[in-house]
C-alpha positions in Angstrom: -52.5 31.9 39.1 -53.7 32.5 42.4 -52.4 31.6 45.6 -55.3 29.5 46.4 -55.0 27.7 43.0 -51.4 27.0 43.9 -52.8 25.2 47.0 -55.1 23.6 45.3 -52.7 22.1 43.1 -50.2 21.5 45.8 -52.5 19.4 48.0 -54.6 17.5 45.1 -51.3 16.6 43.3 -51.3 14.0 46.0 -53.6 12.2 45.8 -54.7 12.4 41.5 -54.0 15.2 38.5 -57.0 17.8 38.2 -58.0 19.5 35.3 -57.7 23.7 35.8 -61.4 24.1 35.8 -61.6 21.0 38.5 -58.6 23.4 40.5 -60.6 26.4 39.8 -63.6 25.0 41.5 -61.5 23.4 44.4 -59.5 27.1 45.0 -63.0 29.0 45.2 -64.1 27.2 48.3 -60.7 27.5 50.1 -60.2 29.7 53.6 -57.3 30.9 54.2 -55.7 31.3 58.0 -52.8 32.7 59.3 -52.5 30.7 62.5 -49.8 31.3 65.6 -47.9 29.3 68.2 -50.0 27.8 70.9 -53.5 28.5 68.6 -56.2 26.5 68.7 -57.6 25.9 65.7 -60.5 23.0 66.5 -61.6 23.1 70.4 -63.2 20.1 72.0 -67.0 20.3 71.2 -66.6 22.2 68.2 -68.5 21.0 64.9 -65.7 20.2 62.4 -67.2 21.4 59.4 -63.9 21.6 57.5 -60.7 19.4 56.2 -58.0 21.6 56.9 -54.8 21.9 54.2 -51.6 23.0 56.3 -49.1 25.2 53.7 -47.1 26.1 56.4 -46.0 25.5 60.3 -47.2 22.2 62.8 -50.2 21.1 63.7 -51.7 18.7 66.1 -54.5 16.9 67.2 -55.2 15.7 70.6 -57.3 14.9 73.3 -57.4 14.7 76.9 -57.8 11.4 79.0 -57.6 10.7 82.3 -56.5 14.0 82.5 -53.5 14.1 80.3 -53.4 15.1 76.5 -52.6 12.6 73.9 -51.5 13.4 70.5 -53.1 11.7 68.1 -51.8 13.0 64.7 -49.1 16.0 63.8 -49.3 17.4 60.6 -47.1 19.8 58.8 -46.4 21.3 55.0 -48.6 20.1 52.4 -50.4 17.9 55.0 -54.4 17.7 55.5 -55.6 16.9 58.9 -59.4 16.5 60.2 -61.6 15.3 62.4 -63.1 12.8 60.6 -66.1 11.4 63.2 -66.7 15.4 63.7 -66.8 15.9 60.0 -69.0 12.9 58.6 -71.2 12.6 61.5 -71.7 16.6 62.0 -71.0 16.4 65.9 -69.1 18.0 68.4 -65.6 16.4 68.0 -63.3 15.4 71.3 -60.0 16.2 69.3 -58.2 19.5 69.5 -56.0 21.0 66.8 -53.5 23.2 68.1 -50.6 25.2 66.1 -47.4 23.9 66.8 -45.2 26.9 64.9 -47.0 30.0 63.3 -48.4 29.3 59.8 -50.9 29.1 56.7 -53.5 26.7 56.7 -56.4 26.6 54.5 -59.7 25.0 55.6 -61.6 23.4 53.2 -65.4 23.1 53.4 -66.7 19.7 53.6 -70.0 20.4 52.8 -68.9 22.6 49.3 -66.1 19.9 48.6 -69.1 17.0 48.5 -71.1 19.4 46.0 -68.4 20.4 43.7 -67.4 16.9 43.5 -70.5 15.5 42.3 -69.8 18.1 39.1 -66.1 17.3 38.5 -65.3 13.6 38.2 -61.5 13.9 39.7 -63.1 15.9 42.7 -64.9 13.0 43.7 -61.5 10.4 43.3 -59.4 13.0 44.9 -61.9 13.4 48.1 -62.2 9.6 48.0 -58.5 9.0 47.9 -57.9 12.0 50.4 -60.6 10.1 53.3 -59.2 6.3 52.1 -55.6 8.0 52.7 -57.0 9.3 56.2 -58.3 6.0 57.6 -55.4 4.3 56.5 -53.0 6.3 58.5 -55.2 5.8 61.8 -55.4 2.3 61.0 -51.6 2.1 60.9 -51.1 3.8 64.3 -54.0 1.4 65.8 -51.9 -1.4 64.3 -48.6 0.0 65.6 -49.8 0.7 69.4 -51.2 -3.3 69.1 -48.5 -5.1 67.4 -45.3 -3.0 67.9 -42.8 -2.9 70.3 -41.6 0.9 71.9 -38.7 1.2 69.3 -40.3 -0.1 66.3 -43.2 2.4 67.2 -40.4 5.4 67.3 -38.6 4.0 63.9 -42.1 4.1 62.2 -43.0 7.7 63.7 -39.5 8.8 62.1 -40.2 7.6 58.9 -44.0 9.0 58.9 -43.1 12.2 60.5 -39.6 13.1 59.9 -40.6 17.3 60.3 -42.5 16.3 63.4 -39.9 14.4 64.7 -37.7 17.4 64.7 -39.8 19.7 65.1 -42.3 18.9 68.1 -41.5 18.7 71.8 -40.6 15.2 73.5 -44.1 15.6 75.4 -45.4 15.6 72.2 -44.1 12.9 70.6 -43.9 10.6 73.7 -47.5 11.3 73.9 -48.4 10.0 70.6 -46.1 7.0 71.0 -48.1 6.1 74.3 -44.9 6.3 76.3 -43.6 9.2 79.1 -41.0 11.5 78.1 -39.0 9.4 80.3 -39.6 5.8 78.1 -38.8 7.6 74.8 -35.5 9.2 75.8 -34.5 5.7 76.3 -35.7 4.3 73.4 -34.1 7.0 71.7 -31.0 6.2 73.7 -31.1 2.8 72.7 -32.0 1.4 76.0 -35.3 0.4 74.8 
């Protein structure tokens, strides 16, 4: 076995059980990319043409507003992330994926990944269960910054993150949370 059929594996696993000639097919469109600390990997404007399969290090996504940077998502070991308006609507994206910690990711091309799905029957339930999984996570954080208090936003991010919520900085995290650095070393505190 290959490394990329390991991968292959490793990230369908998650989402259903392919056959080896379904992982064969999925491992033969895979890219891999040793990134570094501080990369980008997507800039703002780019074309996401790709779902991207993180075997090792920290990603994030983010974008800028009113001049400051919010994270959006992290993303670490046997994670995917994308930019999913970018991706399905083949325009430039606003989010920017940066590397965290030096790694491995693999991208994964969309474009191929639709076209070997419409051979291999699991393809297509694992790409649908990979983009339902996707807009289920951003519809939890939309839920969370509406309905939940500044605590109960940090106890979910600890239980959806755990490696990011050792492993990223405070801006980082307090910027995802929608709080400053400031408001979530009180919450963390227990003052919040």
């Amino acid at each position: 076995m290959n490394e990329e059929f390991i991968i292959a594996k490793t990230f369908s696993m998650s989402f259903v059980s392919l056959t080896n000639e379904e992982l064969e097919a999925l491992a033969a469109i895979l890219r891999r990319k040793d990134v570094h600390k501080g990369e980008i990997v997507v800039k703002e404007g780019d074309v996401v043409r790709d779902i991207i399969y993180i075997q090792s290090g920290l990603l994030r996504q983010y974008y800028y507003k009113d001049d400051r940077d919010i994270t959006e998502h992290f993303g670490c070991e046997k994670q995917g992330a994308m930019c999913i308006m970018s991706l399905f609507r083949e325009e430039p994206t606003k989010l920017i994926v940066e590397a965290l910690e030096n790694g491995v990711i693999y991208f994964i091309p969309y474009a191929k990944l639709i076209g070997i799905s419409q051979k291999y029957h699991l393809l297509a339930i694992f790409l649908r269960k990979m983009l339902e999984a996707s807009l289920i996570i951003s519809q939890e954080k939309a839920d969370s910054w509406r309905f939940e208090t500044a605590r109960e936003r940090y106890n979910r991010f600890l239980t959806e993150f755990p490696e990011a919520a050792k492993r990223a900085s405070i801006n980082h995290i307090a910027s995802y949370l929608l709080m400053t650095p400031e408001s979530l070393s009180r919450v963390r505190a227990g003052v919040l």
